[in-house]
Backbone and ligand atoms as CSV (ligand in chain L), in Angstrom:
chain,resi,resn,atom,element,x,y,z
A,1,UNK,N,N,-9.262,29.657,1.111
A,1,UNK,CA,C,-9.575,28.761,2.225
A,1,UNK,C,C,-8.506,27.685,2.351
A,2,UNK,N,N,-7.961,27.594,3.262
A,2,UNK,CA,C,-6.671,26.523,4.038
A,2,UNK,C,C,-7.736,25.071,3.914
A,3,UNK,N,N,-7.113,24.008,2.805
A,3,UNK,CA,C,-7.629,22.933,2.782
A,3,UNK,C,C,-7.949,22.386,4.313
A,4,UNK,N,N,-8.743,21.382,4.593
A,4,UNK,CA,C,-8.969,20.697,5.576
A,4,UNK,C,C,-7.605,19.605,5.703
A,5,UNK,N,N,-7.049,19.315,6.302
A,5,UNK,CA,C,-5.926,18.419,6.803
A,5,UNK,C,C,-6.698,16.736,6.720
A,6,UNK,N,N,-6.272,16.102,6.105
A,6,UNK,CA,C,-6.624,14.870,6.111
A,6,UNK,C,C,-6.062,14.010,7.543
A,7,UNK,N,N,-7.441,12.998,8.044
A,7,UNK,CA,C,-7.319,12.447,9.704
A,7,UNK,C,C,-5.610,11.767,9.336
A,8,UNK,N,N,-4.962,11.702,10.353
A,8,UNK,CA,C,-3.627,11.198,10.150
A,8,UNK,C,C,-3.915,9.357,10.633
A,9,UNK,N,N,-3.067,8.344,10.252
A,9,UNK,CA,C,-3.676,6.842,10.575
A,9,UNK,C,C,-2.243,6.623,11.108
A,10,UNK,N,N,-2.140,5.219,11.160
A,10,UNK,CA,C,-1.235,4.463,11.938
A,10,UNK,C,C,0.225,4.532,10.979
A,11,UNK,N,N,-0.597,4.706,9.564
A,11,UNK,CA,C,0.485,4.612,8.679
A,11,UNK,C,C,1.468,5.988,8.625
A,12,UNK,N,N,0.894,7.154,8.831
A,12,UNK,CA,C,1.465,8.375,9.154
A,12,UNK,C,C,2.568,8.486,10.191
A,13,UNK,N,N,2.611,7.092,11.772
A,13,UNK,CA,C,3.353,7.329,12.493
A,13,UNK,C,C,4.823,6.106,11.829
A,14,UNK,N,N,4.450,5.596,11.108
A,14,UNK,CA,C,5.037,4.779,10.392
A,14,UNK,C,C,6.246,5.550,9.086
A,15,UNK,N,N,5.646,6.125,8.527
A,15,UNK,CA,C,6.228,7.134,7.678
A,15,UNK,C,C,7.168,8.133,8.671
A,16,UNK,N,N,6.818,8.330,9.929
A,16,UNK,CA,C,7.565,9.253,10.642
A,16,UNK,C,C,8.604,8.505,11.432
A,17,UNK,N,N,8.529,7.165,11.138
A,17,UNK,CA,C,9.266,6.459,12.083
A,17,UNK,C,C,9.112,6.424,13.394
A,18,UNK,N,N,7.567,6.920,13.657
A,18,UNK,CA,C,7.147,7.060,15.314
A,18,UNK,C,C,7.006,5.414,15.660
A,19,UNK,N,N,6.832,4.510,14.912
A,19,UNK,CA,C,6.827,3.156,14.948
A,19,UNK,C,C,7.583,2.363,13.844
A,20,UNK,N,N,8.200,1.386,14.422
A,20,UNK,CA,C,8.626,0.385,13.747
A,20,UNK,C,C,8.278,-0.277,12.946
A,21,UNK,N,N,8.867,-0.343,11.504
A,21,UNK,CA,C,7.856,-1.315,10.562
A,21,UNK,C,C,9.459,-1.999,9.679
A,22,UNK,N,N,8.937,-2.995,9.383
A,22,UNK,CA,C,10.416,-3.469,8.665
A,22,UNK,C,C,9.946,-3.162,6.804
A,23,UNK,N,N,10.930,-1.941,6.910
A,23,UNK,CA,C,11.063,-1.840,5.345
A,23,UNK,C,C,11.824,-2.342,4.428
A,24,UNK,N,N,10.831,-2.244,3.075
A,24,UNK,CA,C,11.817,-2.999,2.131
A,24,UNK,C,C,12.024,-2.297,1.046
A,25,UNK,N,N,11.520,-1.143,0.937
A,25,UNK,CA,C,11.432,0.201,-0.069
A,25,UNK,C,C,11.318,1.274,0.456
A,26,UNK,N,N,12.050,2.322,-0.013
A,26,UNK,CA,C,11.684,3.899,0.351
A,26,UNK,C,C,12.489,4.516,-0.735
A,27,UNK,N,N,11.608,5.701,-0.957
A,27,UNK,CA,C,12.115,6.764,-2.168
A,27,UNK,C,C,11.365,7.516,-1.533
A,28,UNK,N,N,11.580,9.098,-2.167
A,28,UNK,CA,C,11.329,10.246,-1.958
A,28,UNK,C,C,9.375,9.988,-1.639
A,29,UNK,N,N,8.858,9.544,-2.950
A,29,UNK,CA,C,7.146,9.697,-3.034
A,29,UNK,C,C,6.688,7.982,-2.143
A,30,UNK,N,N,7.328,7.438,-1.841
A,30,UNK,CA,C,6.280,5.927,-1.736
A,30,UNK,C,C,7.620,5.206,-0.738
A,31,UNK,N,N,6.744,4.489,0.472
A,31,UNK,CA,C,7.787,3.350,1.609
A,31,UNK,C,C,6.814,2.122,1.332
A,32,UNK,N,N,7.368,1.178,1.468
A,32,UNK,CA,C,7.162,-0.306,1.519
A,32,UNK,C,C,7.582,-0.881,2.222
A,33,UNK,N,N,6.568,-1.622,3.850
A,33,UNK,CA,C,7.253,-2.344,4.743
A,33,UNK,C,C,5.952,-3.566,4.944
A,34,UNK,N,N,7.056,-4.494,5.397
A,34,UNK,CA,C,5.648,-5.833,5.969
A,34,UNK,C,C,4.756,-6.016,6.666
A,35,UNK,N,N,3.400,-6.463,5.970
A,35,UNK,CA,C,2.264,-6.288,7.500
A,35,UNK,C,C,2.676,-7.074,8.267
A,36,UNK,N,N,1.992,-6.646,9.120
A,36,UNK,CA,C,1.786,-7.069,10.433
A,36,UNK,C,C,1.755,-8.841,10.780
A,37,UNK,N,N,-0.004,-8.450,10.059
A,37,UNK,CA,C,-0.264,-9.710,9.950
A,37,UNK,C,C,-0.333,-10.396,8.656
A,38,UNK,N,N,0.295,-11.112,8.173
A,38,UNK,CA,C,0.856,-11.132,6.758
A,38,UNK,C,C,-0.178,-12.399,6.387
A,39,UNK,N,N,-0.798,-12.338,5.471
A,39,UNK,CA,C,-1.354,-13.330,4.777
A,39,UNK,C,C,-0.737,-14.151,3.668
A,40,UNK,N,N,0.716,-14.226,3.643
A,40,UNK,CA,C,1.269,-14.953,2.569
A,40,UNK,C,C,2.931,-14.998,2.854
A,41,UNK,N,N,3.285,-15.438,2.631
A,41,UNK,CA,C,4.653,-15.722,2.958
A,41,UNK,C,C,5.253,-14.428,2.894
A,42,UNK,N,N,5.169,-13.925,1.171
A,42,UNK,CA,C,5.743,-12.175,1.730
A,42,UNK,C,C,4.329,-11.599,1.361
A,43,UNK,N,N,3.851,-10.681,2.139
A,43,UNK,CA,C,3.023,-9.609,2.413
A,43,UNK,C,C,3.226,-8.291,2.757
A,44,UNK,N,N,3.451,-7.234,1.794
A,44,UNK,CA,C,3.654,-5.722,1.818
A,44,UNK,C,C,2.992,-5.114,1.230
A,45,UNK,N,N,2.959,-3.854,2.366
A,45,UNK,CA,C,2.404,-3.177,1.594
A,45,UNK,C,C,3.320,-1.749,1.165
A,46,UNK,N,N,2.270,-1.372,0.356
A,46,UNK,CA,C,2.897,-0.125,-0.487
A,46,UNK,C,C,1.973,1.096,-0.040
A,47,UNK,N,N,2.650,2.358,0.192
A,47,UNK,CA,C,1.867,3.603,0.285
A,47,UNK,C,C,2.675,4.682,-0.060
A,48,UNK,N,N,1.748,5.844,-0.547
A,48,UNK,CA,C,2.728,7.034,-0.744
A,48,UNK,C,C,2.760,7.864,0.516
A,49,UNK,N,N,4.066,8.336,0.692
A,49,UNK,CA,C,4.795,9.293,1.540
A,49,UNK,C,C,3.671,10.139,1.793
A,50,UNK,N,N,2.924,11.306,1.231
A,50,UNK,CA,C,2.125,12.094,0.899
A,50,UNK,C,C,1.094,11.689,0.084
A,51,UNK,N,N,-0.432,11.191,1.336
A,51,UNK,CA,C,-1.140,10.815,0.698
A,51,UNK,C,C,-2.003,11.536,-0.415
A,52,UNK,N,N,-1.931,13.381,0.509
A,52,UNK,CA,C,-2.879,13.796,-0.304
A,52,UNK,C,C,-4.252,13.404,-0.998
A,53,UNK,N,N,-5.246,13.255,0.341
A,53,UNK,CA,C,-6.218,13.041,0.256
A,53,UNK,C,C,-6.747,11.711,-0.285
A,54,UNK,N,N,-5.790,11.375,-0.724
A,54,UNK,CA,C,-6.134,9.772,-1.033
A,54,UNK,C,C,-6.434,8.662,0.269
A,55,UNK,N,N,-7.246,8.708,1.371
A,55,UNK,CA,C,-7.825,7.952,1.955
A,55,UNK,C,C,-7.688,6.188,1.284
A,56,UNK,N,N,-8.588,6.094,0.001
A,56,UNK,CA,C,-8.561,5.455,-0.551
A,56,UNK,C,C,-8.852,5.508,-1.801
A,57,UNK,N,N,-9.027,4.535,-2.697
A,57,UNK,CA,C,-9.052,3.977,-4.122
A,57,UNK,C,C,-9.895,5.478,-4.769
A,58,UNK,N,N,-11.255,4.855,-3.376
A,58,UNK,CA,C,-12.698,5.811,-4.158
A,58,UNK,C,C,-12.363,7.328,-3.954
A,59,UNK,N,N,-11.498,7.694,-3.431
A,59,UNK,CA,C,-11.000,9.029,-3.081
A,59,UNK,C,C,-10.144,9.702,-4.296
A,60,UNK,N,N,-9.874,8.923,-5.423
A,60,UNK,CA,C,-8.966,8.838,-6.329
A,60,UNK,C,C,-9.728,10.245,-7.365
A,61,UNK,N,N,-8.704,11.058,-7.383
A,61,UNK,CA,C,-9.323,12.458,-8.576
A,61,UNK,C,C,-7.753,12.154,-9.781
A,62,UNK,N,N,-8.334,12.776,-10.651
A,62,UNK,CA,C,-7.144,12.718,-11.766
A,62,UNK,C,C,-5.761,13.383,-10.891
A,63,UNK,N,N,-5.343,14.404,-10.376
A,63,UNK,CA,C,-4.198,14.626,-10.195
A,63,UNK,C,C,-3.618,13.356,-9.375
A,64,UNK,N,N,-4.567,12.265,-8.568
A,64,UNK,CA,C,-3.541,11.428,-8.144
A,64,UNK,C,C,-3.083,10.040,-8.603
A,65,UNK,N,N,-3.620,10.555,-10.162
A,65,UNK,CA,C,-2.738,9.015,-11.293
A,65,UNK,C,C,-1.461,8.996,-11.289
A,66,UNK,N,N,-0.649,9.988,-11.056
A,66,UNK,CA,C,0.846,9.608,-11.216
A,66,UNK,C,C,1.261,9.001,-10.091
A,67,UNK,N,N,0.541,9.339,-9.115
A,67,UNK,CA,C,1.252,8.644,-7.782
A,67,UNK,C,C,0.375,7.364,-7.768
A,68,UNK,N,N,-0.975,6.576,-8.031
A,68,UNK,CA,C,-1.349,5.708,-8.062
A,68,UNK,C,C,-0.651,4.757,-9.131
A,69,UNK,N,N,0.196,5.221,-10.046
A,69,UNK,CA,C,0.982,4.704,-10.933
A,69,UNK,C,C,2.487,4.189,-10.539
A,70,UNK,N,N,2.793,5.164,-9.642
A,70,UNK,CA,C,3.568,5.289,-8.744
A,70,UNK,C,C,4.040,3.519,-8.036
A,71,UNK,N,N,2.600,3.771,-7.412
A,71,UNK,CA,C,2.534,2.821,-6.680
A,71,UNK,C,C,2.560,1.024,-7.279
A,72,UNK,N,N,1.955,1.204,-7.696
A,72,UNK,CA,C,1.660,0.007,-8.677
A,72,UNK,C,C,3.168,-0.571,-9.457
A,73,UNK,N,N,3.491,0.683,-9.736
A,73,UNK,CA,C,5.262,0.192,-10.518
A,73,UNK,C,C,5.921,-0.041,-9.520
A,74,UNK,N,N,5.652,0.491,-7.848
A,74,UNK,CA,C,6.737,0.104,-6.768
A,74,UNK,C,C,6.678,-1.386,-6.331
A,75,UNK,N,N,5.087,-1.805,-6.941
A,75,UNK,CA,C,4.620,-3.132,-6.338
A,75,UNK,C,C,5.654,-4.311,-6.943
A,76,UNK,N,N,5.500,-4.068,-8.294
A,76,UNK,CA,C,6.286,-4.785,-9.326
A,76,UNK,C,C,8.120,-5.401,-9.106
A,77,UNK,N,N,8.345,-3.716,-8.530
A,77,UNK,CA,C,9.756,-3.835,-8.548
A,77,UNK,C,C,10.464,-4.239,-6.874
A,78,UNK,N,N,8.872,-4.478,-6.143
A,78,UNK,CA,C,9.654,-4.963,-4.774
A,78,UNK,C,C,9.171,-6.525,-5.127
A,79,UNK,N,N,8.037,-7.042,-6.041
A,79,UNK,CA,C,7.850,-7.928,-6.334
A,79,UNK,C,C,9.096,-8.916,-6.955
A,80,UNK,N,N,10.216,-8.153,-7.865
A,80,UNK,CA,C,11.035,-8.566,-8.363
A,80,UNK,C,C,12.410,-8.959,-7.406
A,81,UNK,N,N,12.518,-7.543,-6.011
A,81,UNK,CA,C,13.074,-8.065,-5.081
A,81,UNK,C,C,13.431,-9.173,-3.895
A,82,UNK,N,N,11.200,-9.805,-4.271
A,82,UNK,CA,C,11.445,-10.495,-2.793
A,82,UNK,C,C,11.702,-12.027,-3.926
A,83,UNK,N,N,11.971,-11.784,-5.093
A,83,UNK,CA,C,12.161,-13.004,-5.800
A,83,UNK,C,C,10.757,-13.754,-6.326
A,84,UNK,N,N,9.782,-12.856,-6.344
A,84,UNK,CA,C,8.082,-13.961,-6.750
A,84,UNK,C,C,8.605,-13.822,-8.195
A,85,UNK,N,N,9.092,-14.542,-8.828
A,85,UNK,CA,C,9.258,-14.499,-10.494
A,85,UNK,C,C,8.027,-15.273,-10.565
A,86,UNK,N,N,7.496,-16.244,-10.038
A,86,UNK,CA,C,6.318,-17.182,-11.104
A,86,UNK,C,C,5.139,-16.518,-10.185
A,87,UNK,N,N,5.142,-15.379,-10.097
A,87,UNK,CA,C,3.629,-14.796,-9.808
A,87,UNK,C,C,3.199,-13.914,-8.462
A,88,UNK,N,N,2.470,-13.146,-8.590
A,88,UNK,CA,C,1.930,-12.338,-7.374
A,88,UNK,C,C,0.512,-12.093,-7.028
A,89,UNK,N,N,0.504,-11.220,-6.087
A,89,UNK,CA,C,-1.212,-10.658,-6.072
A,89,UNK,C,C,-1.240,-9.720,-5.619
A,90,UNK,N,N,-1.669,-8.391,-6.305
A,90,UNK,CA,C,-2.404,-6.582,-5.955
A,90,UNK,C,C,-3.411,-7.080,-5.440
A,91,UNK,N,N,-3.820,-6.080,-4.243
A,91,UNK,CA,C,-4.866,-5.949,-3.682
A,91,UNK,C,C,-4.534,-4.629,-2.889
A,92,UNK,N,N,-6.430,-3.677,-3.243
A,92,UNK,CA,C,-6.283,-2.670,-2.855
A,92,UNK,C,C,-7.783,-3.065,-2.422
A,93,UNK,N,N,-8.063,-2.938,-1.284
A,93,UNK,CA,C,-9.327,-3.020,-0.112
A,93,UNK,C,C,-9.447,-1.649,-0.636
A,94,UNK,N,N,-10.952,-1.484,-0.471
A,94,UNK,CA,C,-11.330,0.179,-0.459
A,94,UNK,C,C,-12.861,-0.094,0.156
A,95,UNK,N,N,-13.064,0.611,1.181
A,95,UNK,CA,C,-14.202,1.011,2.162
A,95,UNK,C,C,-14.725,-0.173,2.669
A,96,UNK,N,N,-15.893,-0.103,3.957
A,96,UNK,CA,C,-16.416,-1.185,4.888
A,96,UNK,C,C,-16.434,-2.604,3.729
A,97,UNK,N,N,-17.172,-2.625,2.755
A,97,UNK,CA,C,-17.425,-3.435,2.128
A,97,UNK,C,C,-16.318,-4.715,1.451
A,98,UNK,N,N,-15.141,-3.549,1.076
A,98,UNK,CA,C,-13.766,-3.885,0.458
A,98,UNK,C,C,-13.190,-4.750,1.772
A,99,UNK,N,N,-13.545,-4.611,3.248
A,99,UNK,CA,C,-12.666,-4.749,4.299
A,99,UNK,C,C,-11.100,-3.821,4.208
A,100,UNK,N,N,-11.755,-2.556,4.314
A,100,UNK,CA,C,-10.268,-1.753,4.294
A,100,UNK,C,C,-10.320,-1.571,5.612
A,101,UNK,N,N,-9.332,-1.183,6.374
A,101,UNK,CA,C,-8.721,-0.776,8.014
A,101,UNK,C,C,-8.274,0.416,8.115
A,102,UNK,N,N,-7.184,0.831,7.211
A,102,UNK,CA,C,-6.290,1.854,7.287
A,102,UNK,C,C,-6.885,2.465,6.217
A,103,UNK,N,N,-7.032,4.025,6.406
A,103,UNK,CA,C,-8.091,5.136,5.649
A,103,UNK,C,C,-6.533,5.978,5.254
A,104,UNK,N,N,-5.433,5.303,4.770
A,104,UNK,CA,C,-3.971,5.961,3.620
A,104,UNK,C,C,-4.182,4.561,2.931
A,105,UNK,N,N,-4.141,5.121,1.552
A,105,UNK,CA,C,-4.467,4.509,0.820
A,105,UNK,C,C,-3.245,3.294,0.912
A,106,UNK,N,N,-3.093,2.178,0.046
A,106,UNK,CA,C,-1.864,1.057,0.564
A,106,UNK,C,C,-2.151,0.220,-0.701
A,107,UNK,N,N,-1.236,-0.650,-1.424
A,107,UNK,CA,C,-1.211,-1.456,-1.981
A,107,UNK,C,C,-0.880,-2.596,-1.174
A,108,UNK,N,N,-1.054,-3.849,-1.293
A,108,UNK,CA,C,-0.583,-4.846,-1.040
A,108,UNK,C,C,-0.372,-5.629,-1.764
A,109,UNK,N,N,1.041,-6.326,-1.695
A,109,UNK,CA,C,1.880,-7.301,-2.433
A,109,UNK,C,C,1.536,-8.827,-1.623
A,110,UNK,N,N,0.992,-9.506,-2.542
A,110,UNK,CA,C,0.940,-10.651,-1.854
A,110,UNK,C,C,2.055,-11.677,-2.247
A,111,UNK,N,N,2.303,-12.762,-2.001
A,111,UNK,CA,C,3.328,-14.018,-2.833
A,111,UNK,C,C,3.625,-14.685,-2.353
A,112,UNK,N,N,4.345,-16.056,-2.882
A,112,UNK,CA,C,5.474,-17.097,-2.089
A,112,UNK,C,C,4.456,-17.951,-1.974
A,113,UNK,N,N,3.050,-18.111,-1.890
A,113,UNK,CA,C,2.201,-19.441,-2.036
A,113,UNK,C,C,1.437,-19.075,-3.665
A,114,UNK,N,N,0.538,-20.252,-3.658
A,114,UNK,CA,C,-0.372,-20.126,-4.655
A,114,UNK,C,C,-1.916,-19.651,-4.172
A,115,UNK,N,N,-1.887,-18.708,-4.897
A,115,UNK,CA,C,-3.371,-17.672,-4.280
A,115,UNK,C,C,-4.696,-18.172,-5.234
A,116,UNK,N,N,-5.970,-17.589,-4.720
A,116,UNK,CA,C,-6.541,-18.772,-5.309
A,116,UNK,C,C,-7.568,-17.804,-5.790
A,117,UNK,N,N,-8.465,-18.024,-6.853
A,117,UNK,CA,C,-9.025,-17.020,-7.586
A,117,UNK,C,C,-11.037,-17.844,-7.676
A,118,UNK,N,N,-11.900,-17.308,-7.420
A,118,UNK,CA,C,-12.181,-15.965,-6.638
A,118,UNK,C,C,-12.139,-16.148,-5.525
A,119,UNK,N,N,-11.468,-14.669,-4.803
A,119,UNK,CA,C,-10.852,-14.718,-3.597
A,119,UNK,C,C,-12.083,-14.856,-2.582
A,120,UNK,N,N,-12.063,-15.044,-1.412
A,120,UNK,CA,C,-13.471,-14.906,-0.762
A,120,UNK,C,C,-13.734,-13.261,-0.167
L,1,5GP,P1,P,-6.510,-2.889,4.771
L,1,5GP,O1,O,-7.376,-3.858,5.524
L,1,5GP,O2,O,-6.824,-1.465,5.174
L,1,5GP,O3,O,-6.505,-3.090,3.300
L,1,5GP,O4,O,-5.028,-3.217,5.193
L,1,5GP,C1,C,-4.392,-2.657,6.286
L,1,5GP,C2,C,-3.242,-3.571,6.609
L,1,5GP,O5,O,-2.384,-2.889,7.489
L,1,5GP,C3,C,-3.650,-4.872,7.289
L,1,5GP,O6,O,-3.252,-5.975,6.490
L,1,5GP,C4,C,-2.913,-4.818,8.626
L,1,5GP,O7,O,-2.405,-6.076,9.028
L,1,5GP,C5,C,-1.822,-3.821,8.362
L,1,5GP,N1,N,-1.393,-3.084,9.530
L,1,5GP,C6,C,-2.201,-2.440,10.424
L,1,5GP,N2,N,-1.463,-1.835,11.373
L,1,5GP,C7,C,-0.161,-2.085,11.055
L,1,5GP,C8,C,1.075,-1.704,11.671
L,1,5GP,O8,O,1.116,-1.024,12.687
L,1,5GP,N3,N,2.208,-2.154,11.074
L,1,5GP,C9,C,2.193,-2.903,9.945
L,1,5GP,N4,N,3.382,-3.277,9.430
L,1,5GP,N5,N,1.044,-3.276,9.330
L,1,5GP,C10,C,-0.111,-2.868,9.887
């Protein structure tokens, strides 16, 4: 049986370059460009090229730890690019509750202010 095709999102025309996004990472598995609407001085996010069914977090099966690992090490090392040496913030929204939007999974890099803990 021919898997079911996962719904394609905004981020898919993004990856295709059907829209403009200002990037700040790309490799073969994972692109990194700035939201939109940015909640912090720098605000990016992170996604893999090929979500492979990863919608989101809760969508997560063992074959997709290397690329959720993936991701997380891309966070770090664009973290190191945009210069946040004294600190950052991961955030991964997952479903109505999480306030997620985009159903491809995404990291977001937050930084450049002081973030404040617990978040609302
Ligand atoms: P979520 O709420 O799903 O965790 O995050 C989705 C993020 O994608 C939001 O922060 C939103 O601002 C961002 N976003 C939605 N559409 C676009 C777009 O077309 N371009 C960019 N660069 N960011 C987008």
């Amino acid at each position: 049986l021919a898997a079911v095709p996962s719904p394609t999102t905004i981020f898919d025309k993004i990856i295709n370059k059907e829209i403009p996004a200002k990037v700040v990472f790309e490799d073969d598995q994972v692109l990194a460009f700035r939201d939109i609407q940015p909640q912090a001085p720098t605000h990016i996010l992170i996604i893999p090229k090929n979500k492979d069914g990863l919608t989101g977090l809760a969508a997560a099966e063992e074959k997709h730890c290397e690329i959720l690992g993936r991701l997380l090490y891309t966070a770090k090392l664009i973290a190191k690019q945009e210069g946040l040496n004294d600190g950052f913030r991961i955030v991964i929204n997952d479903g109505p509750s999480g306030c997620q939007s985009v159903y491809h999974i995404h990291v977001h890099l937050l930084g450049g202010r002081q973030m404040n803990w617990p978040p609302g």
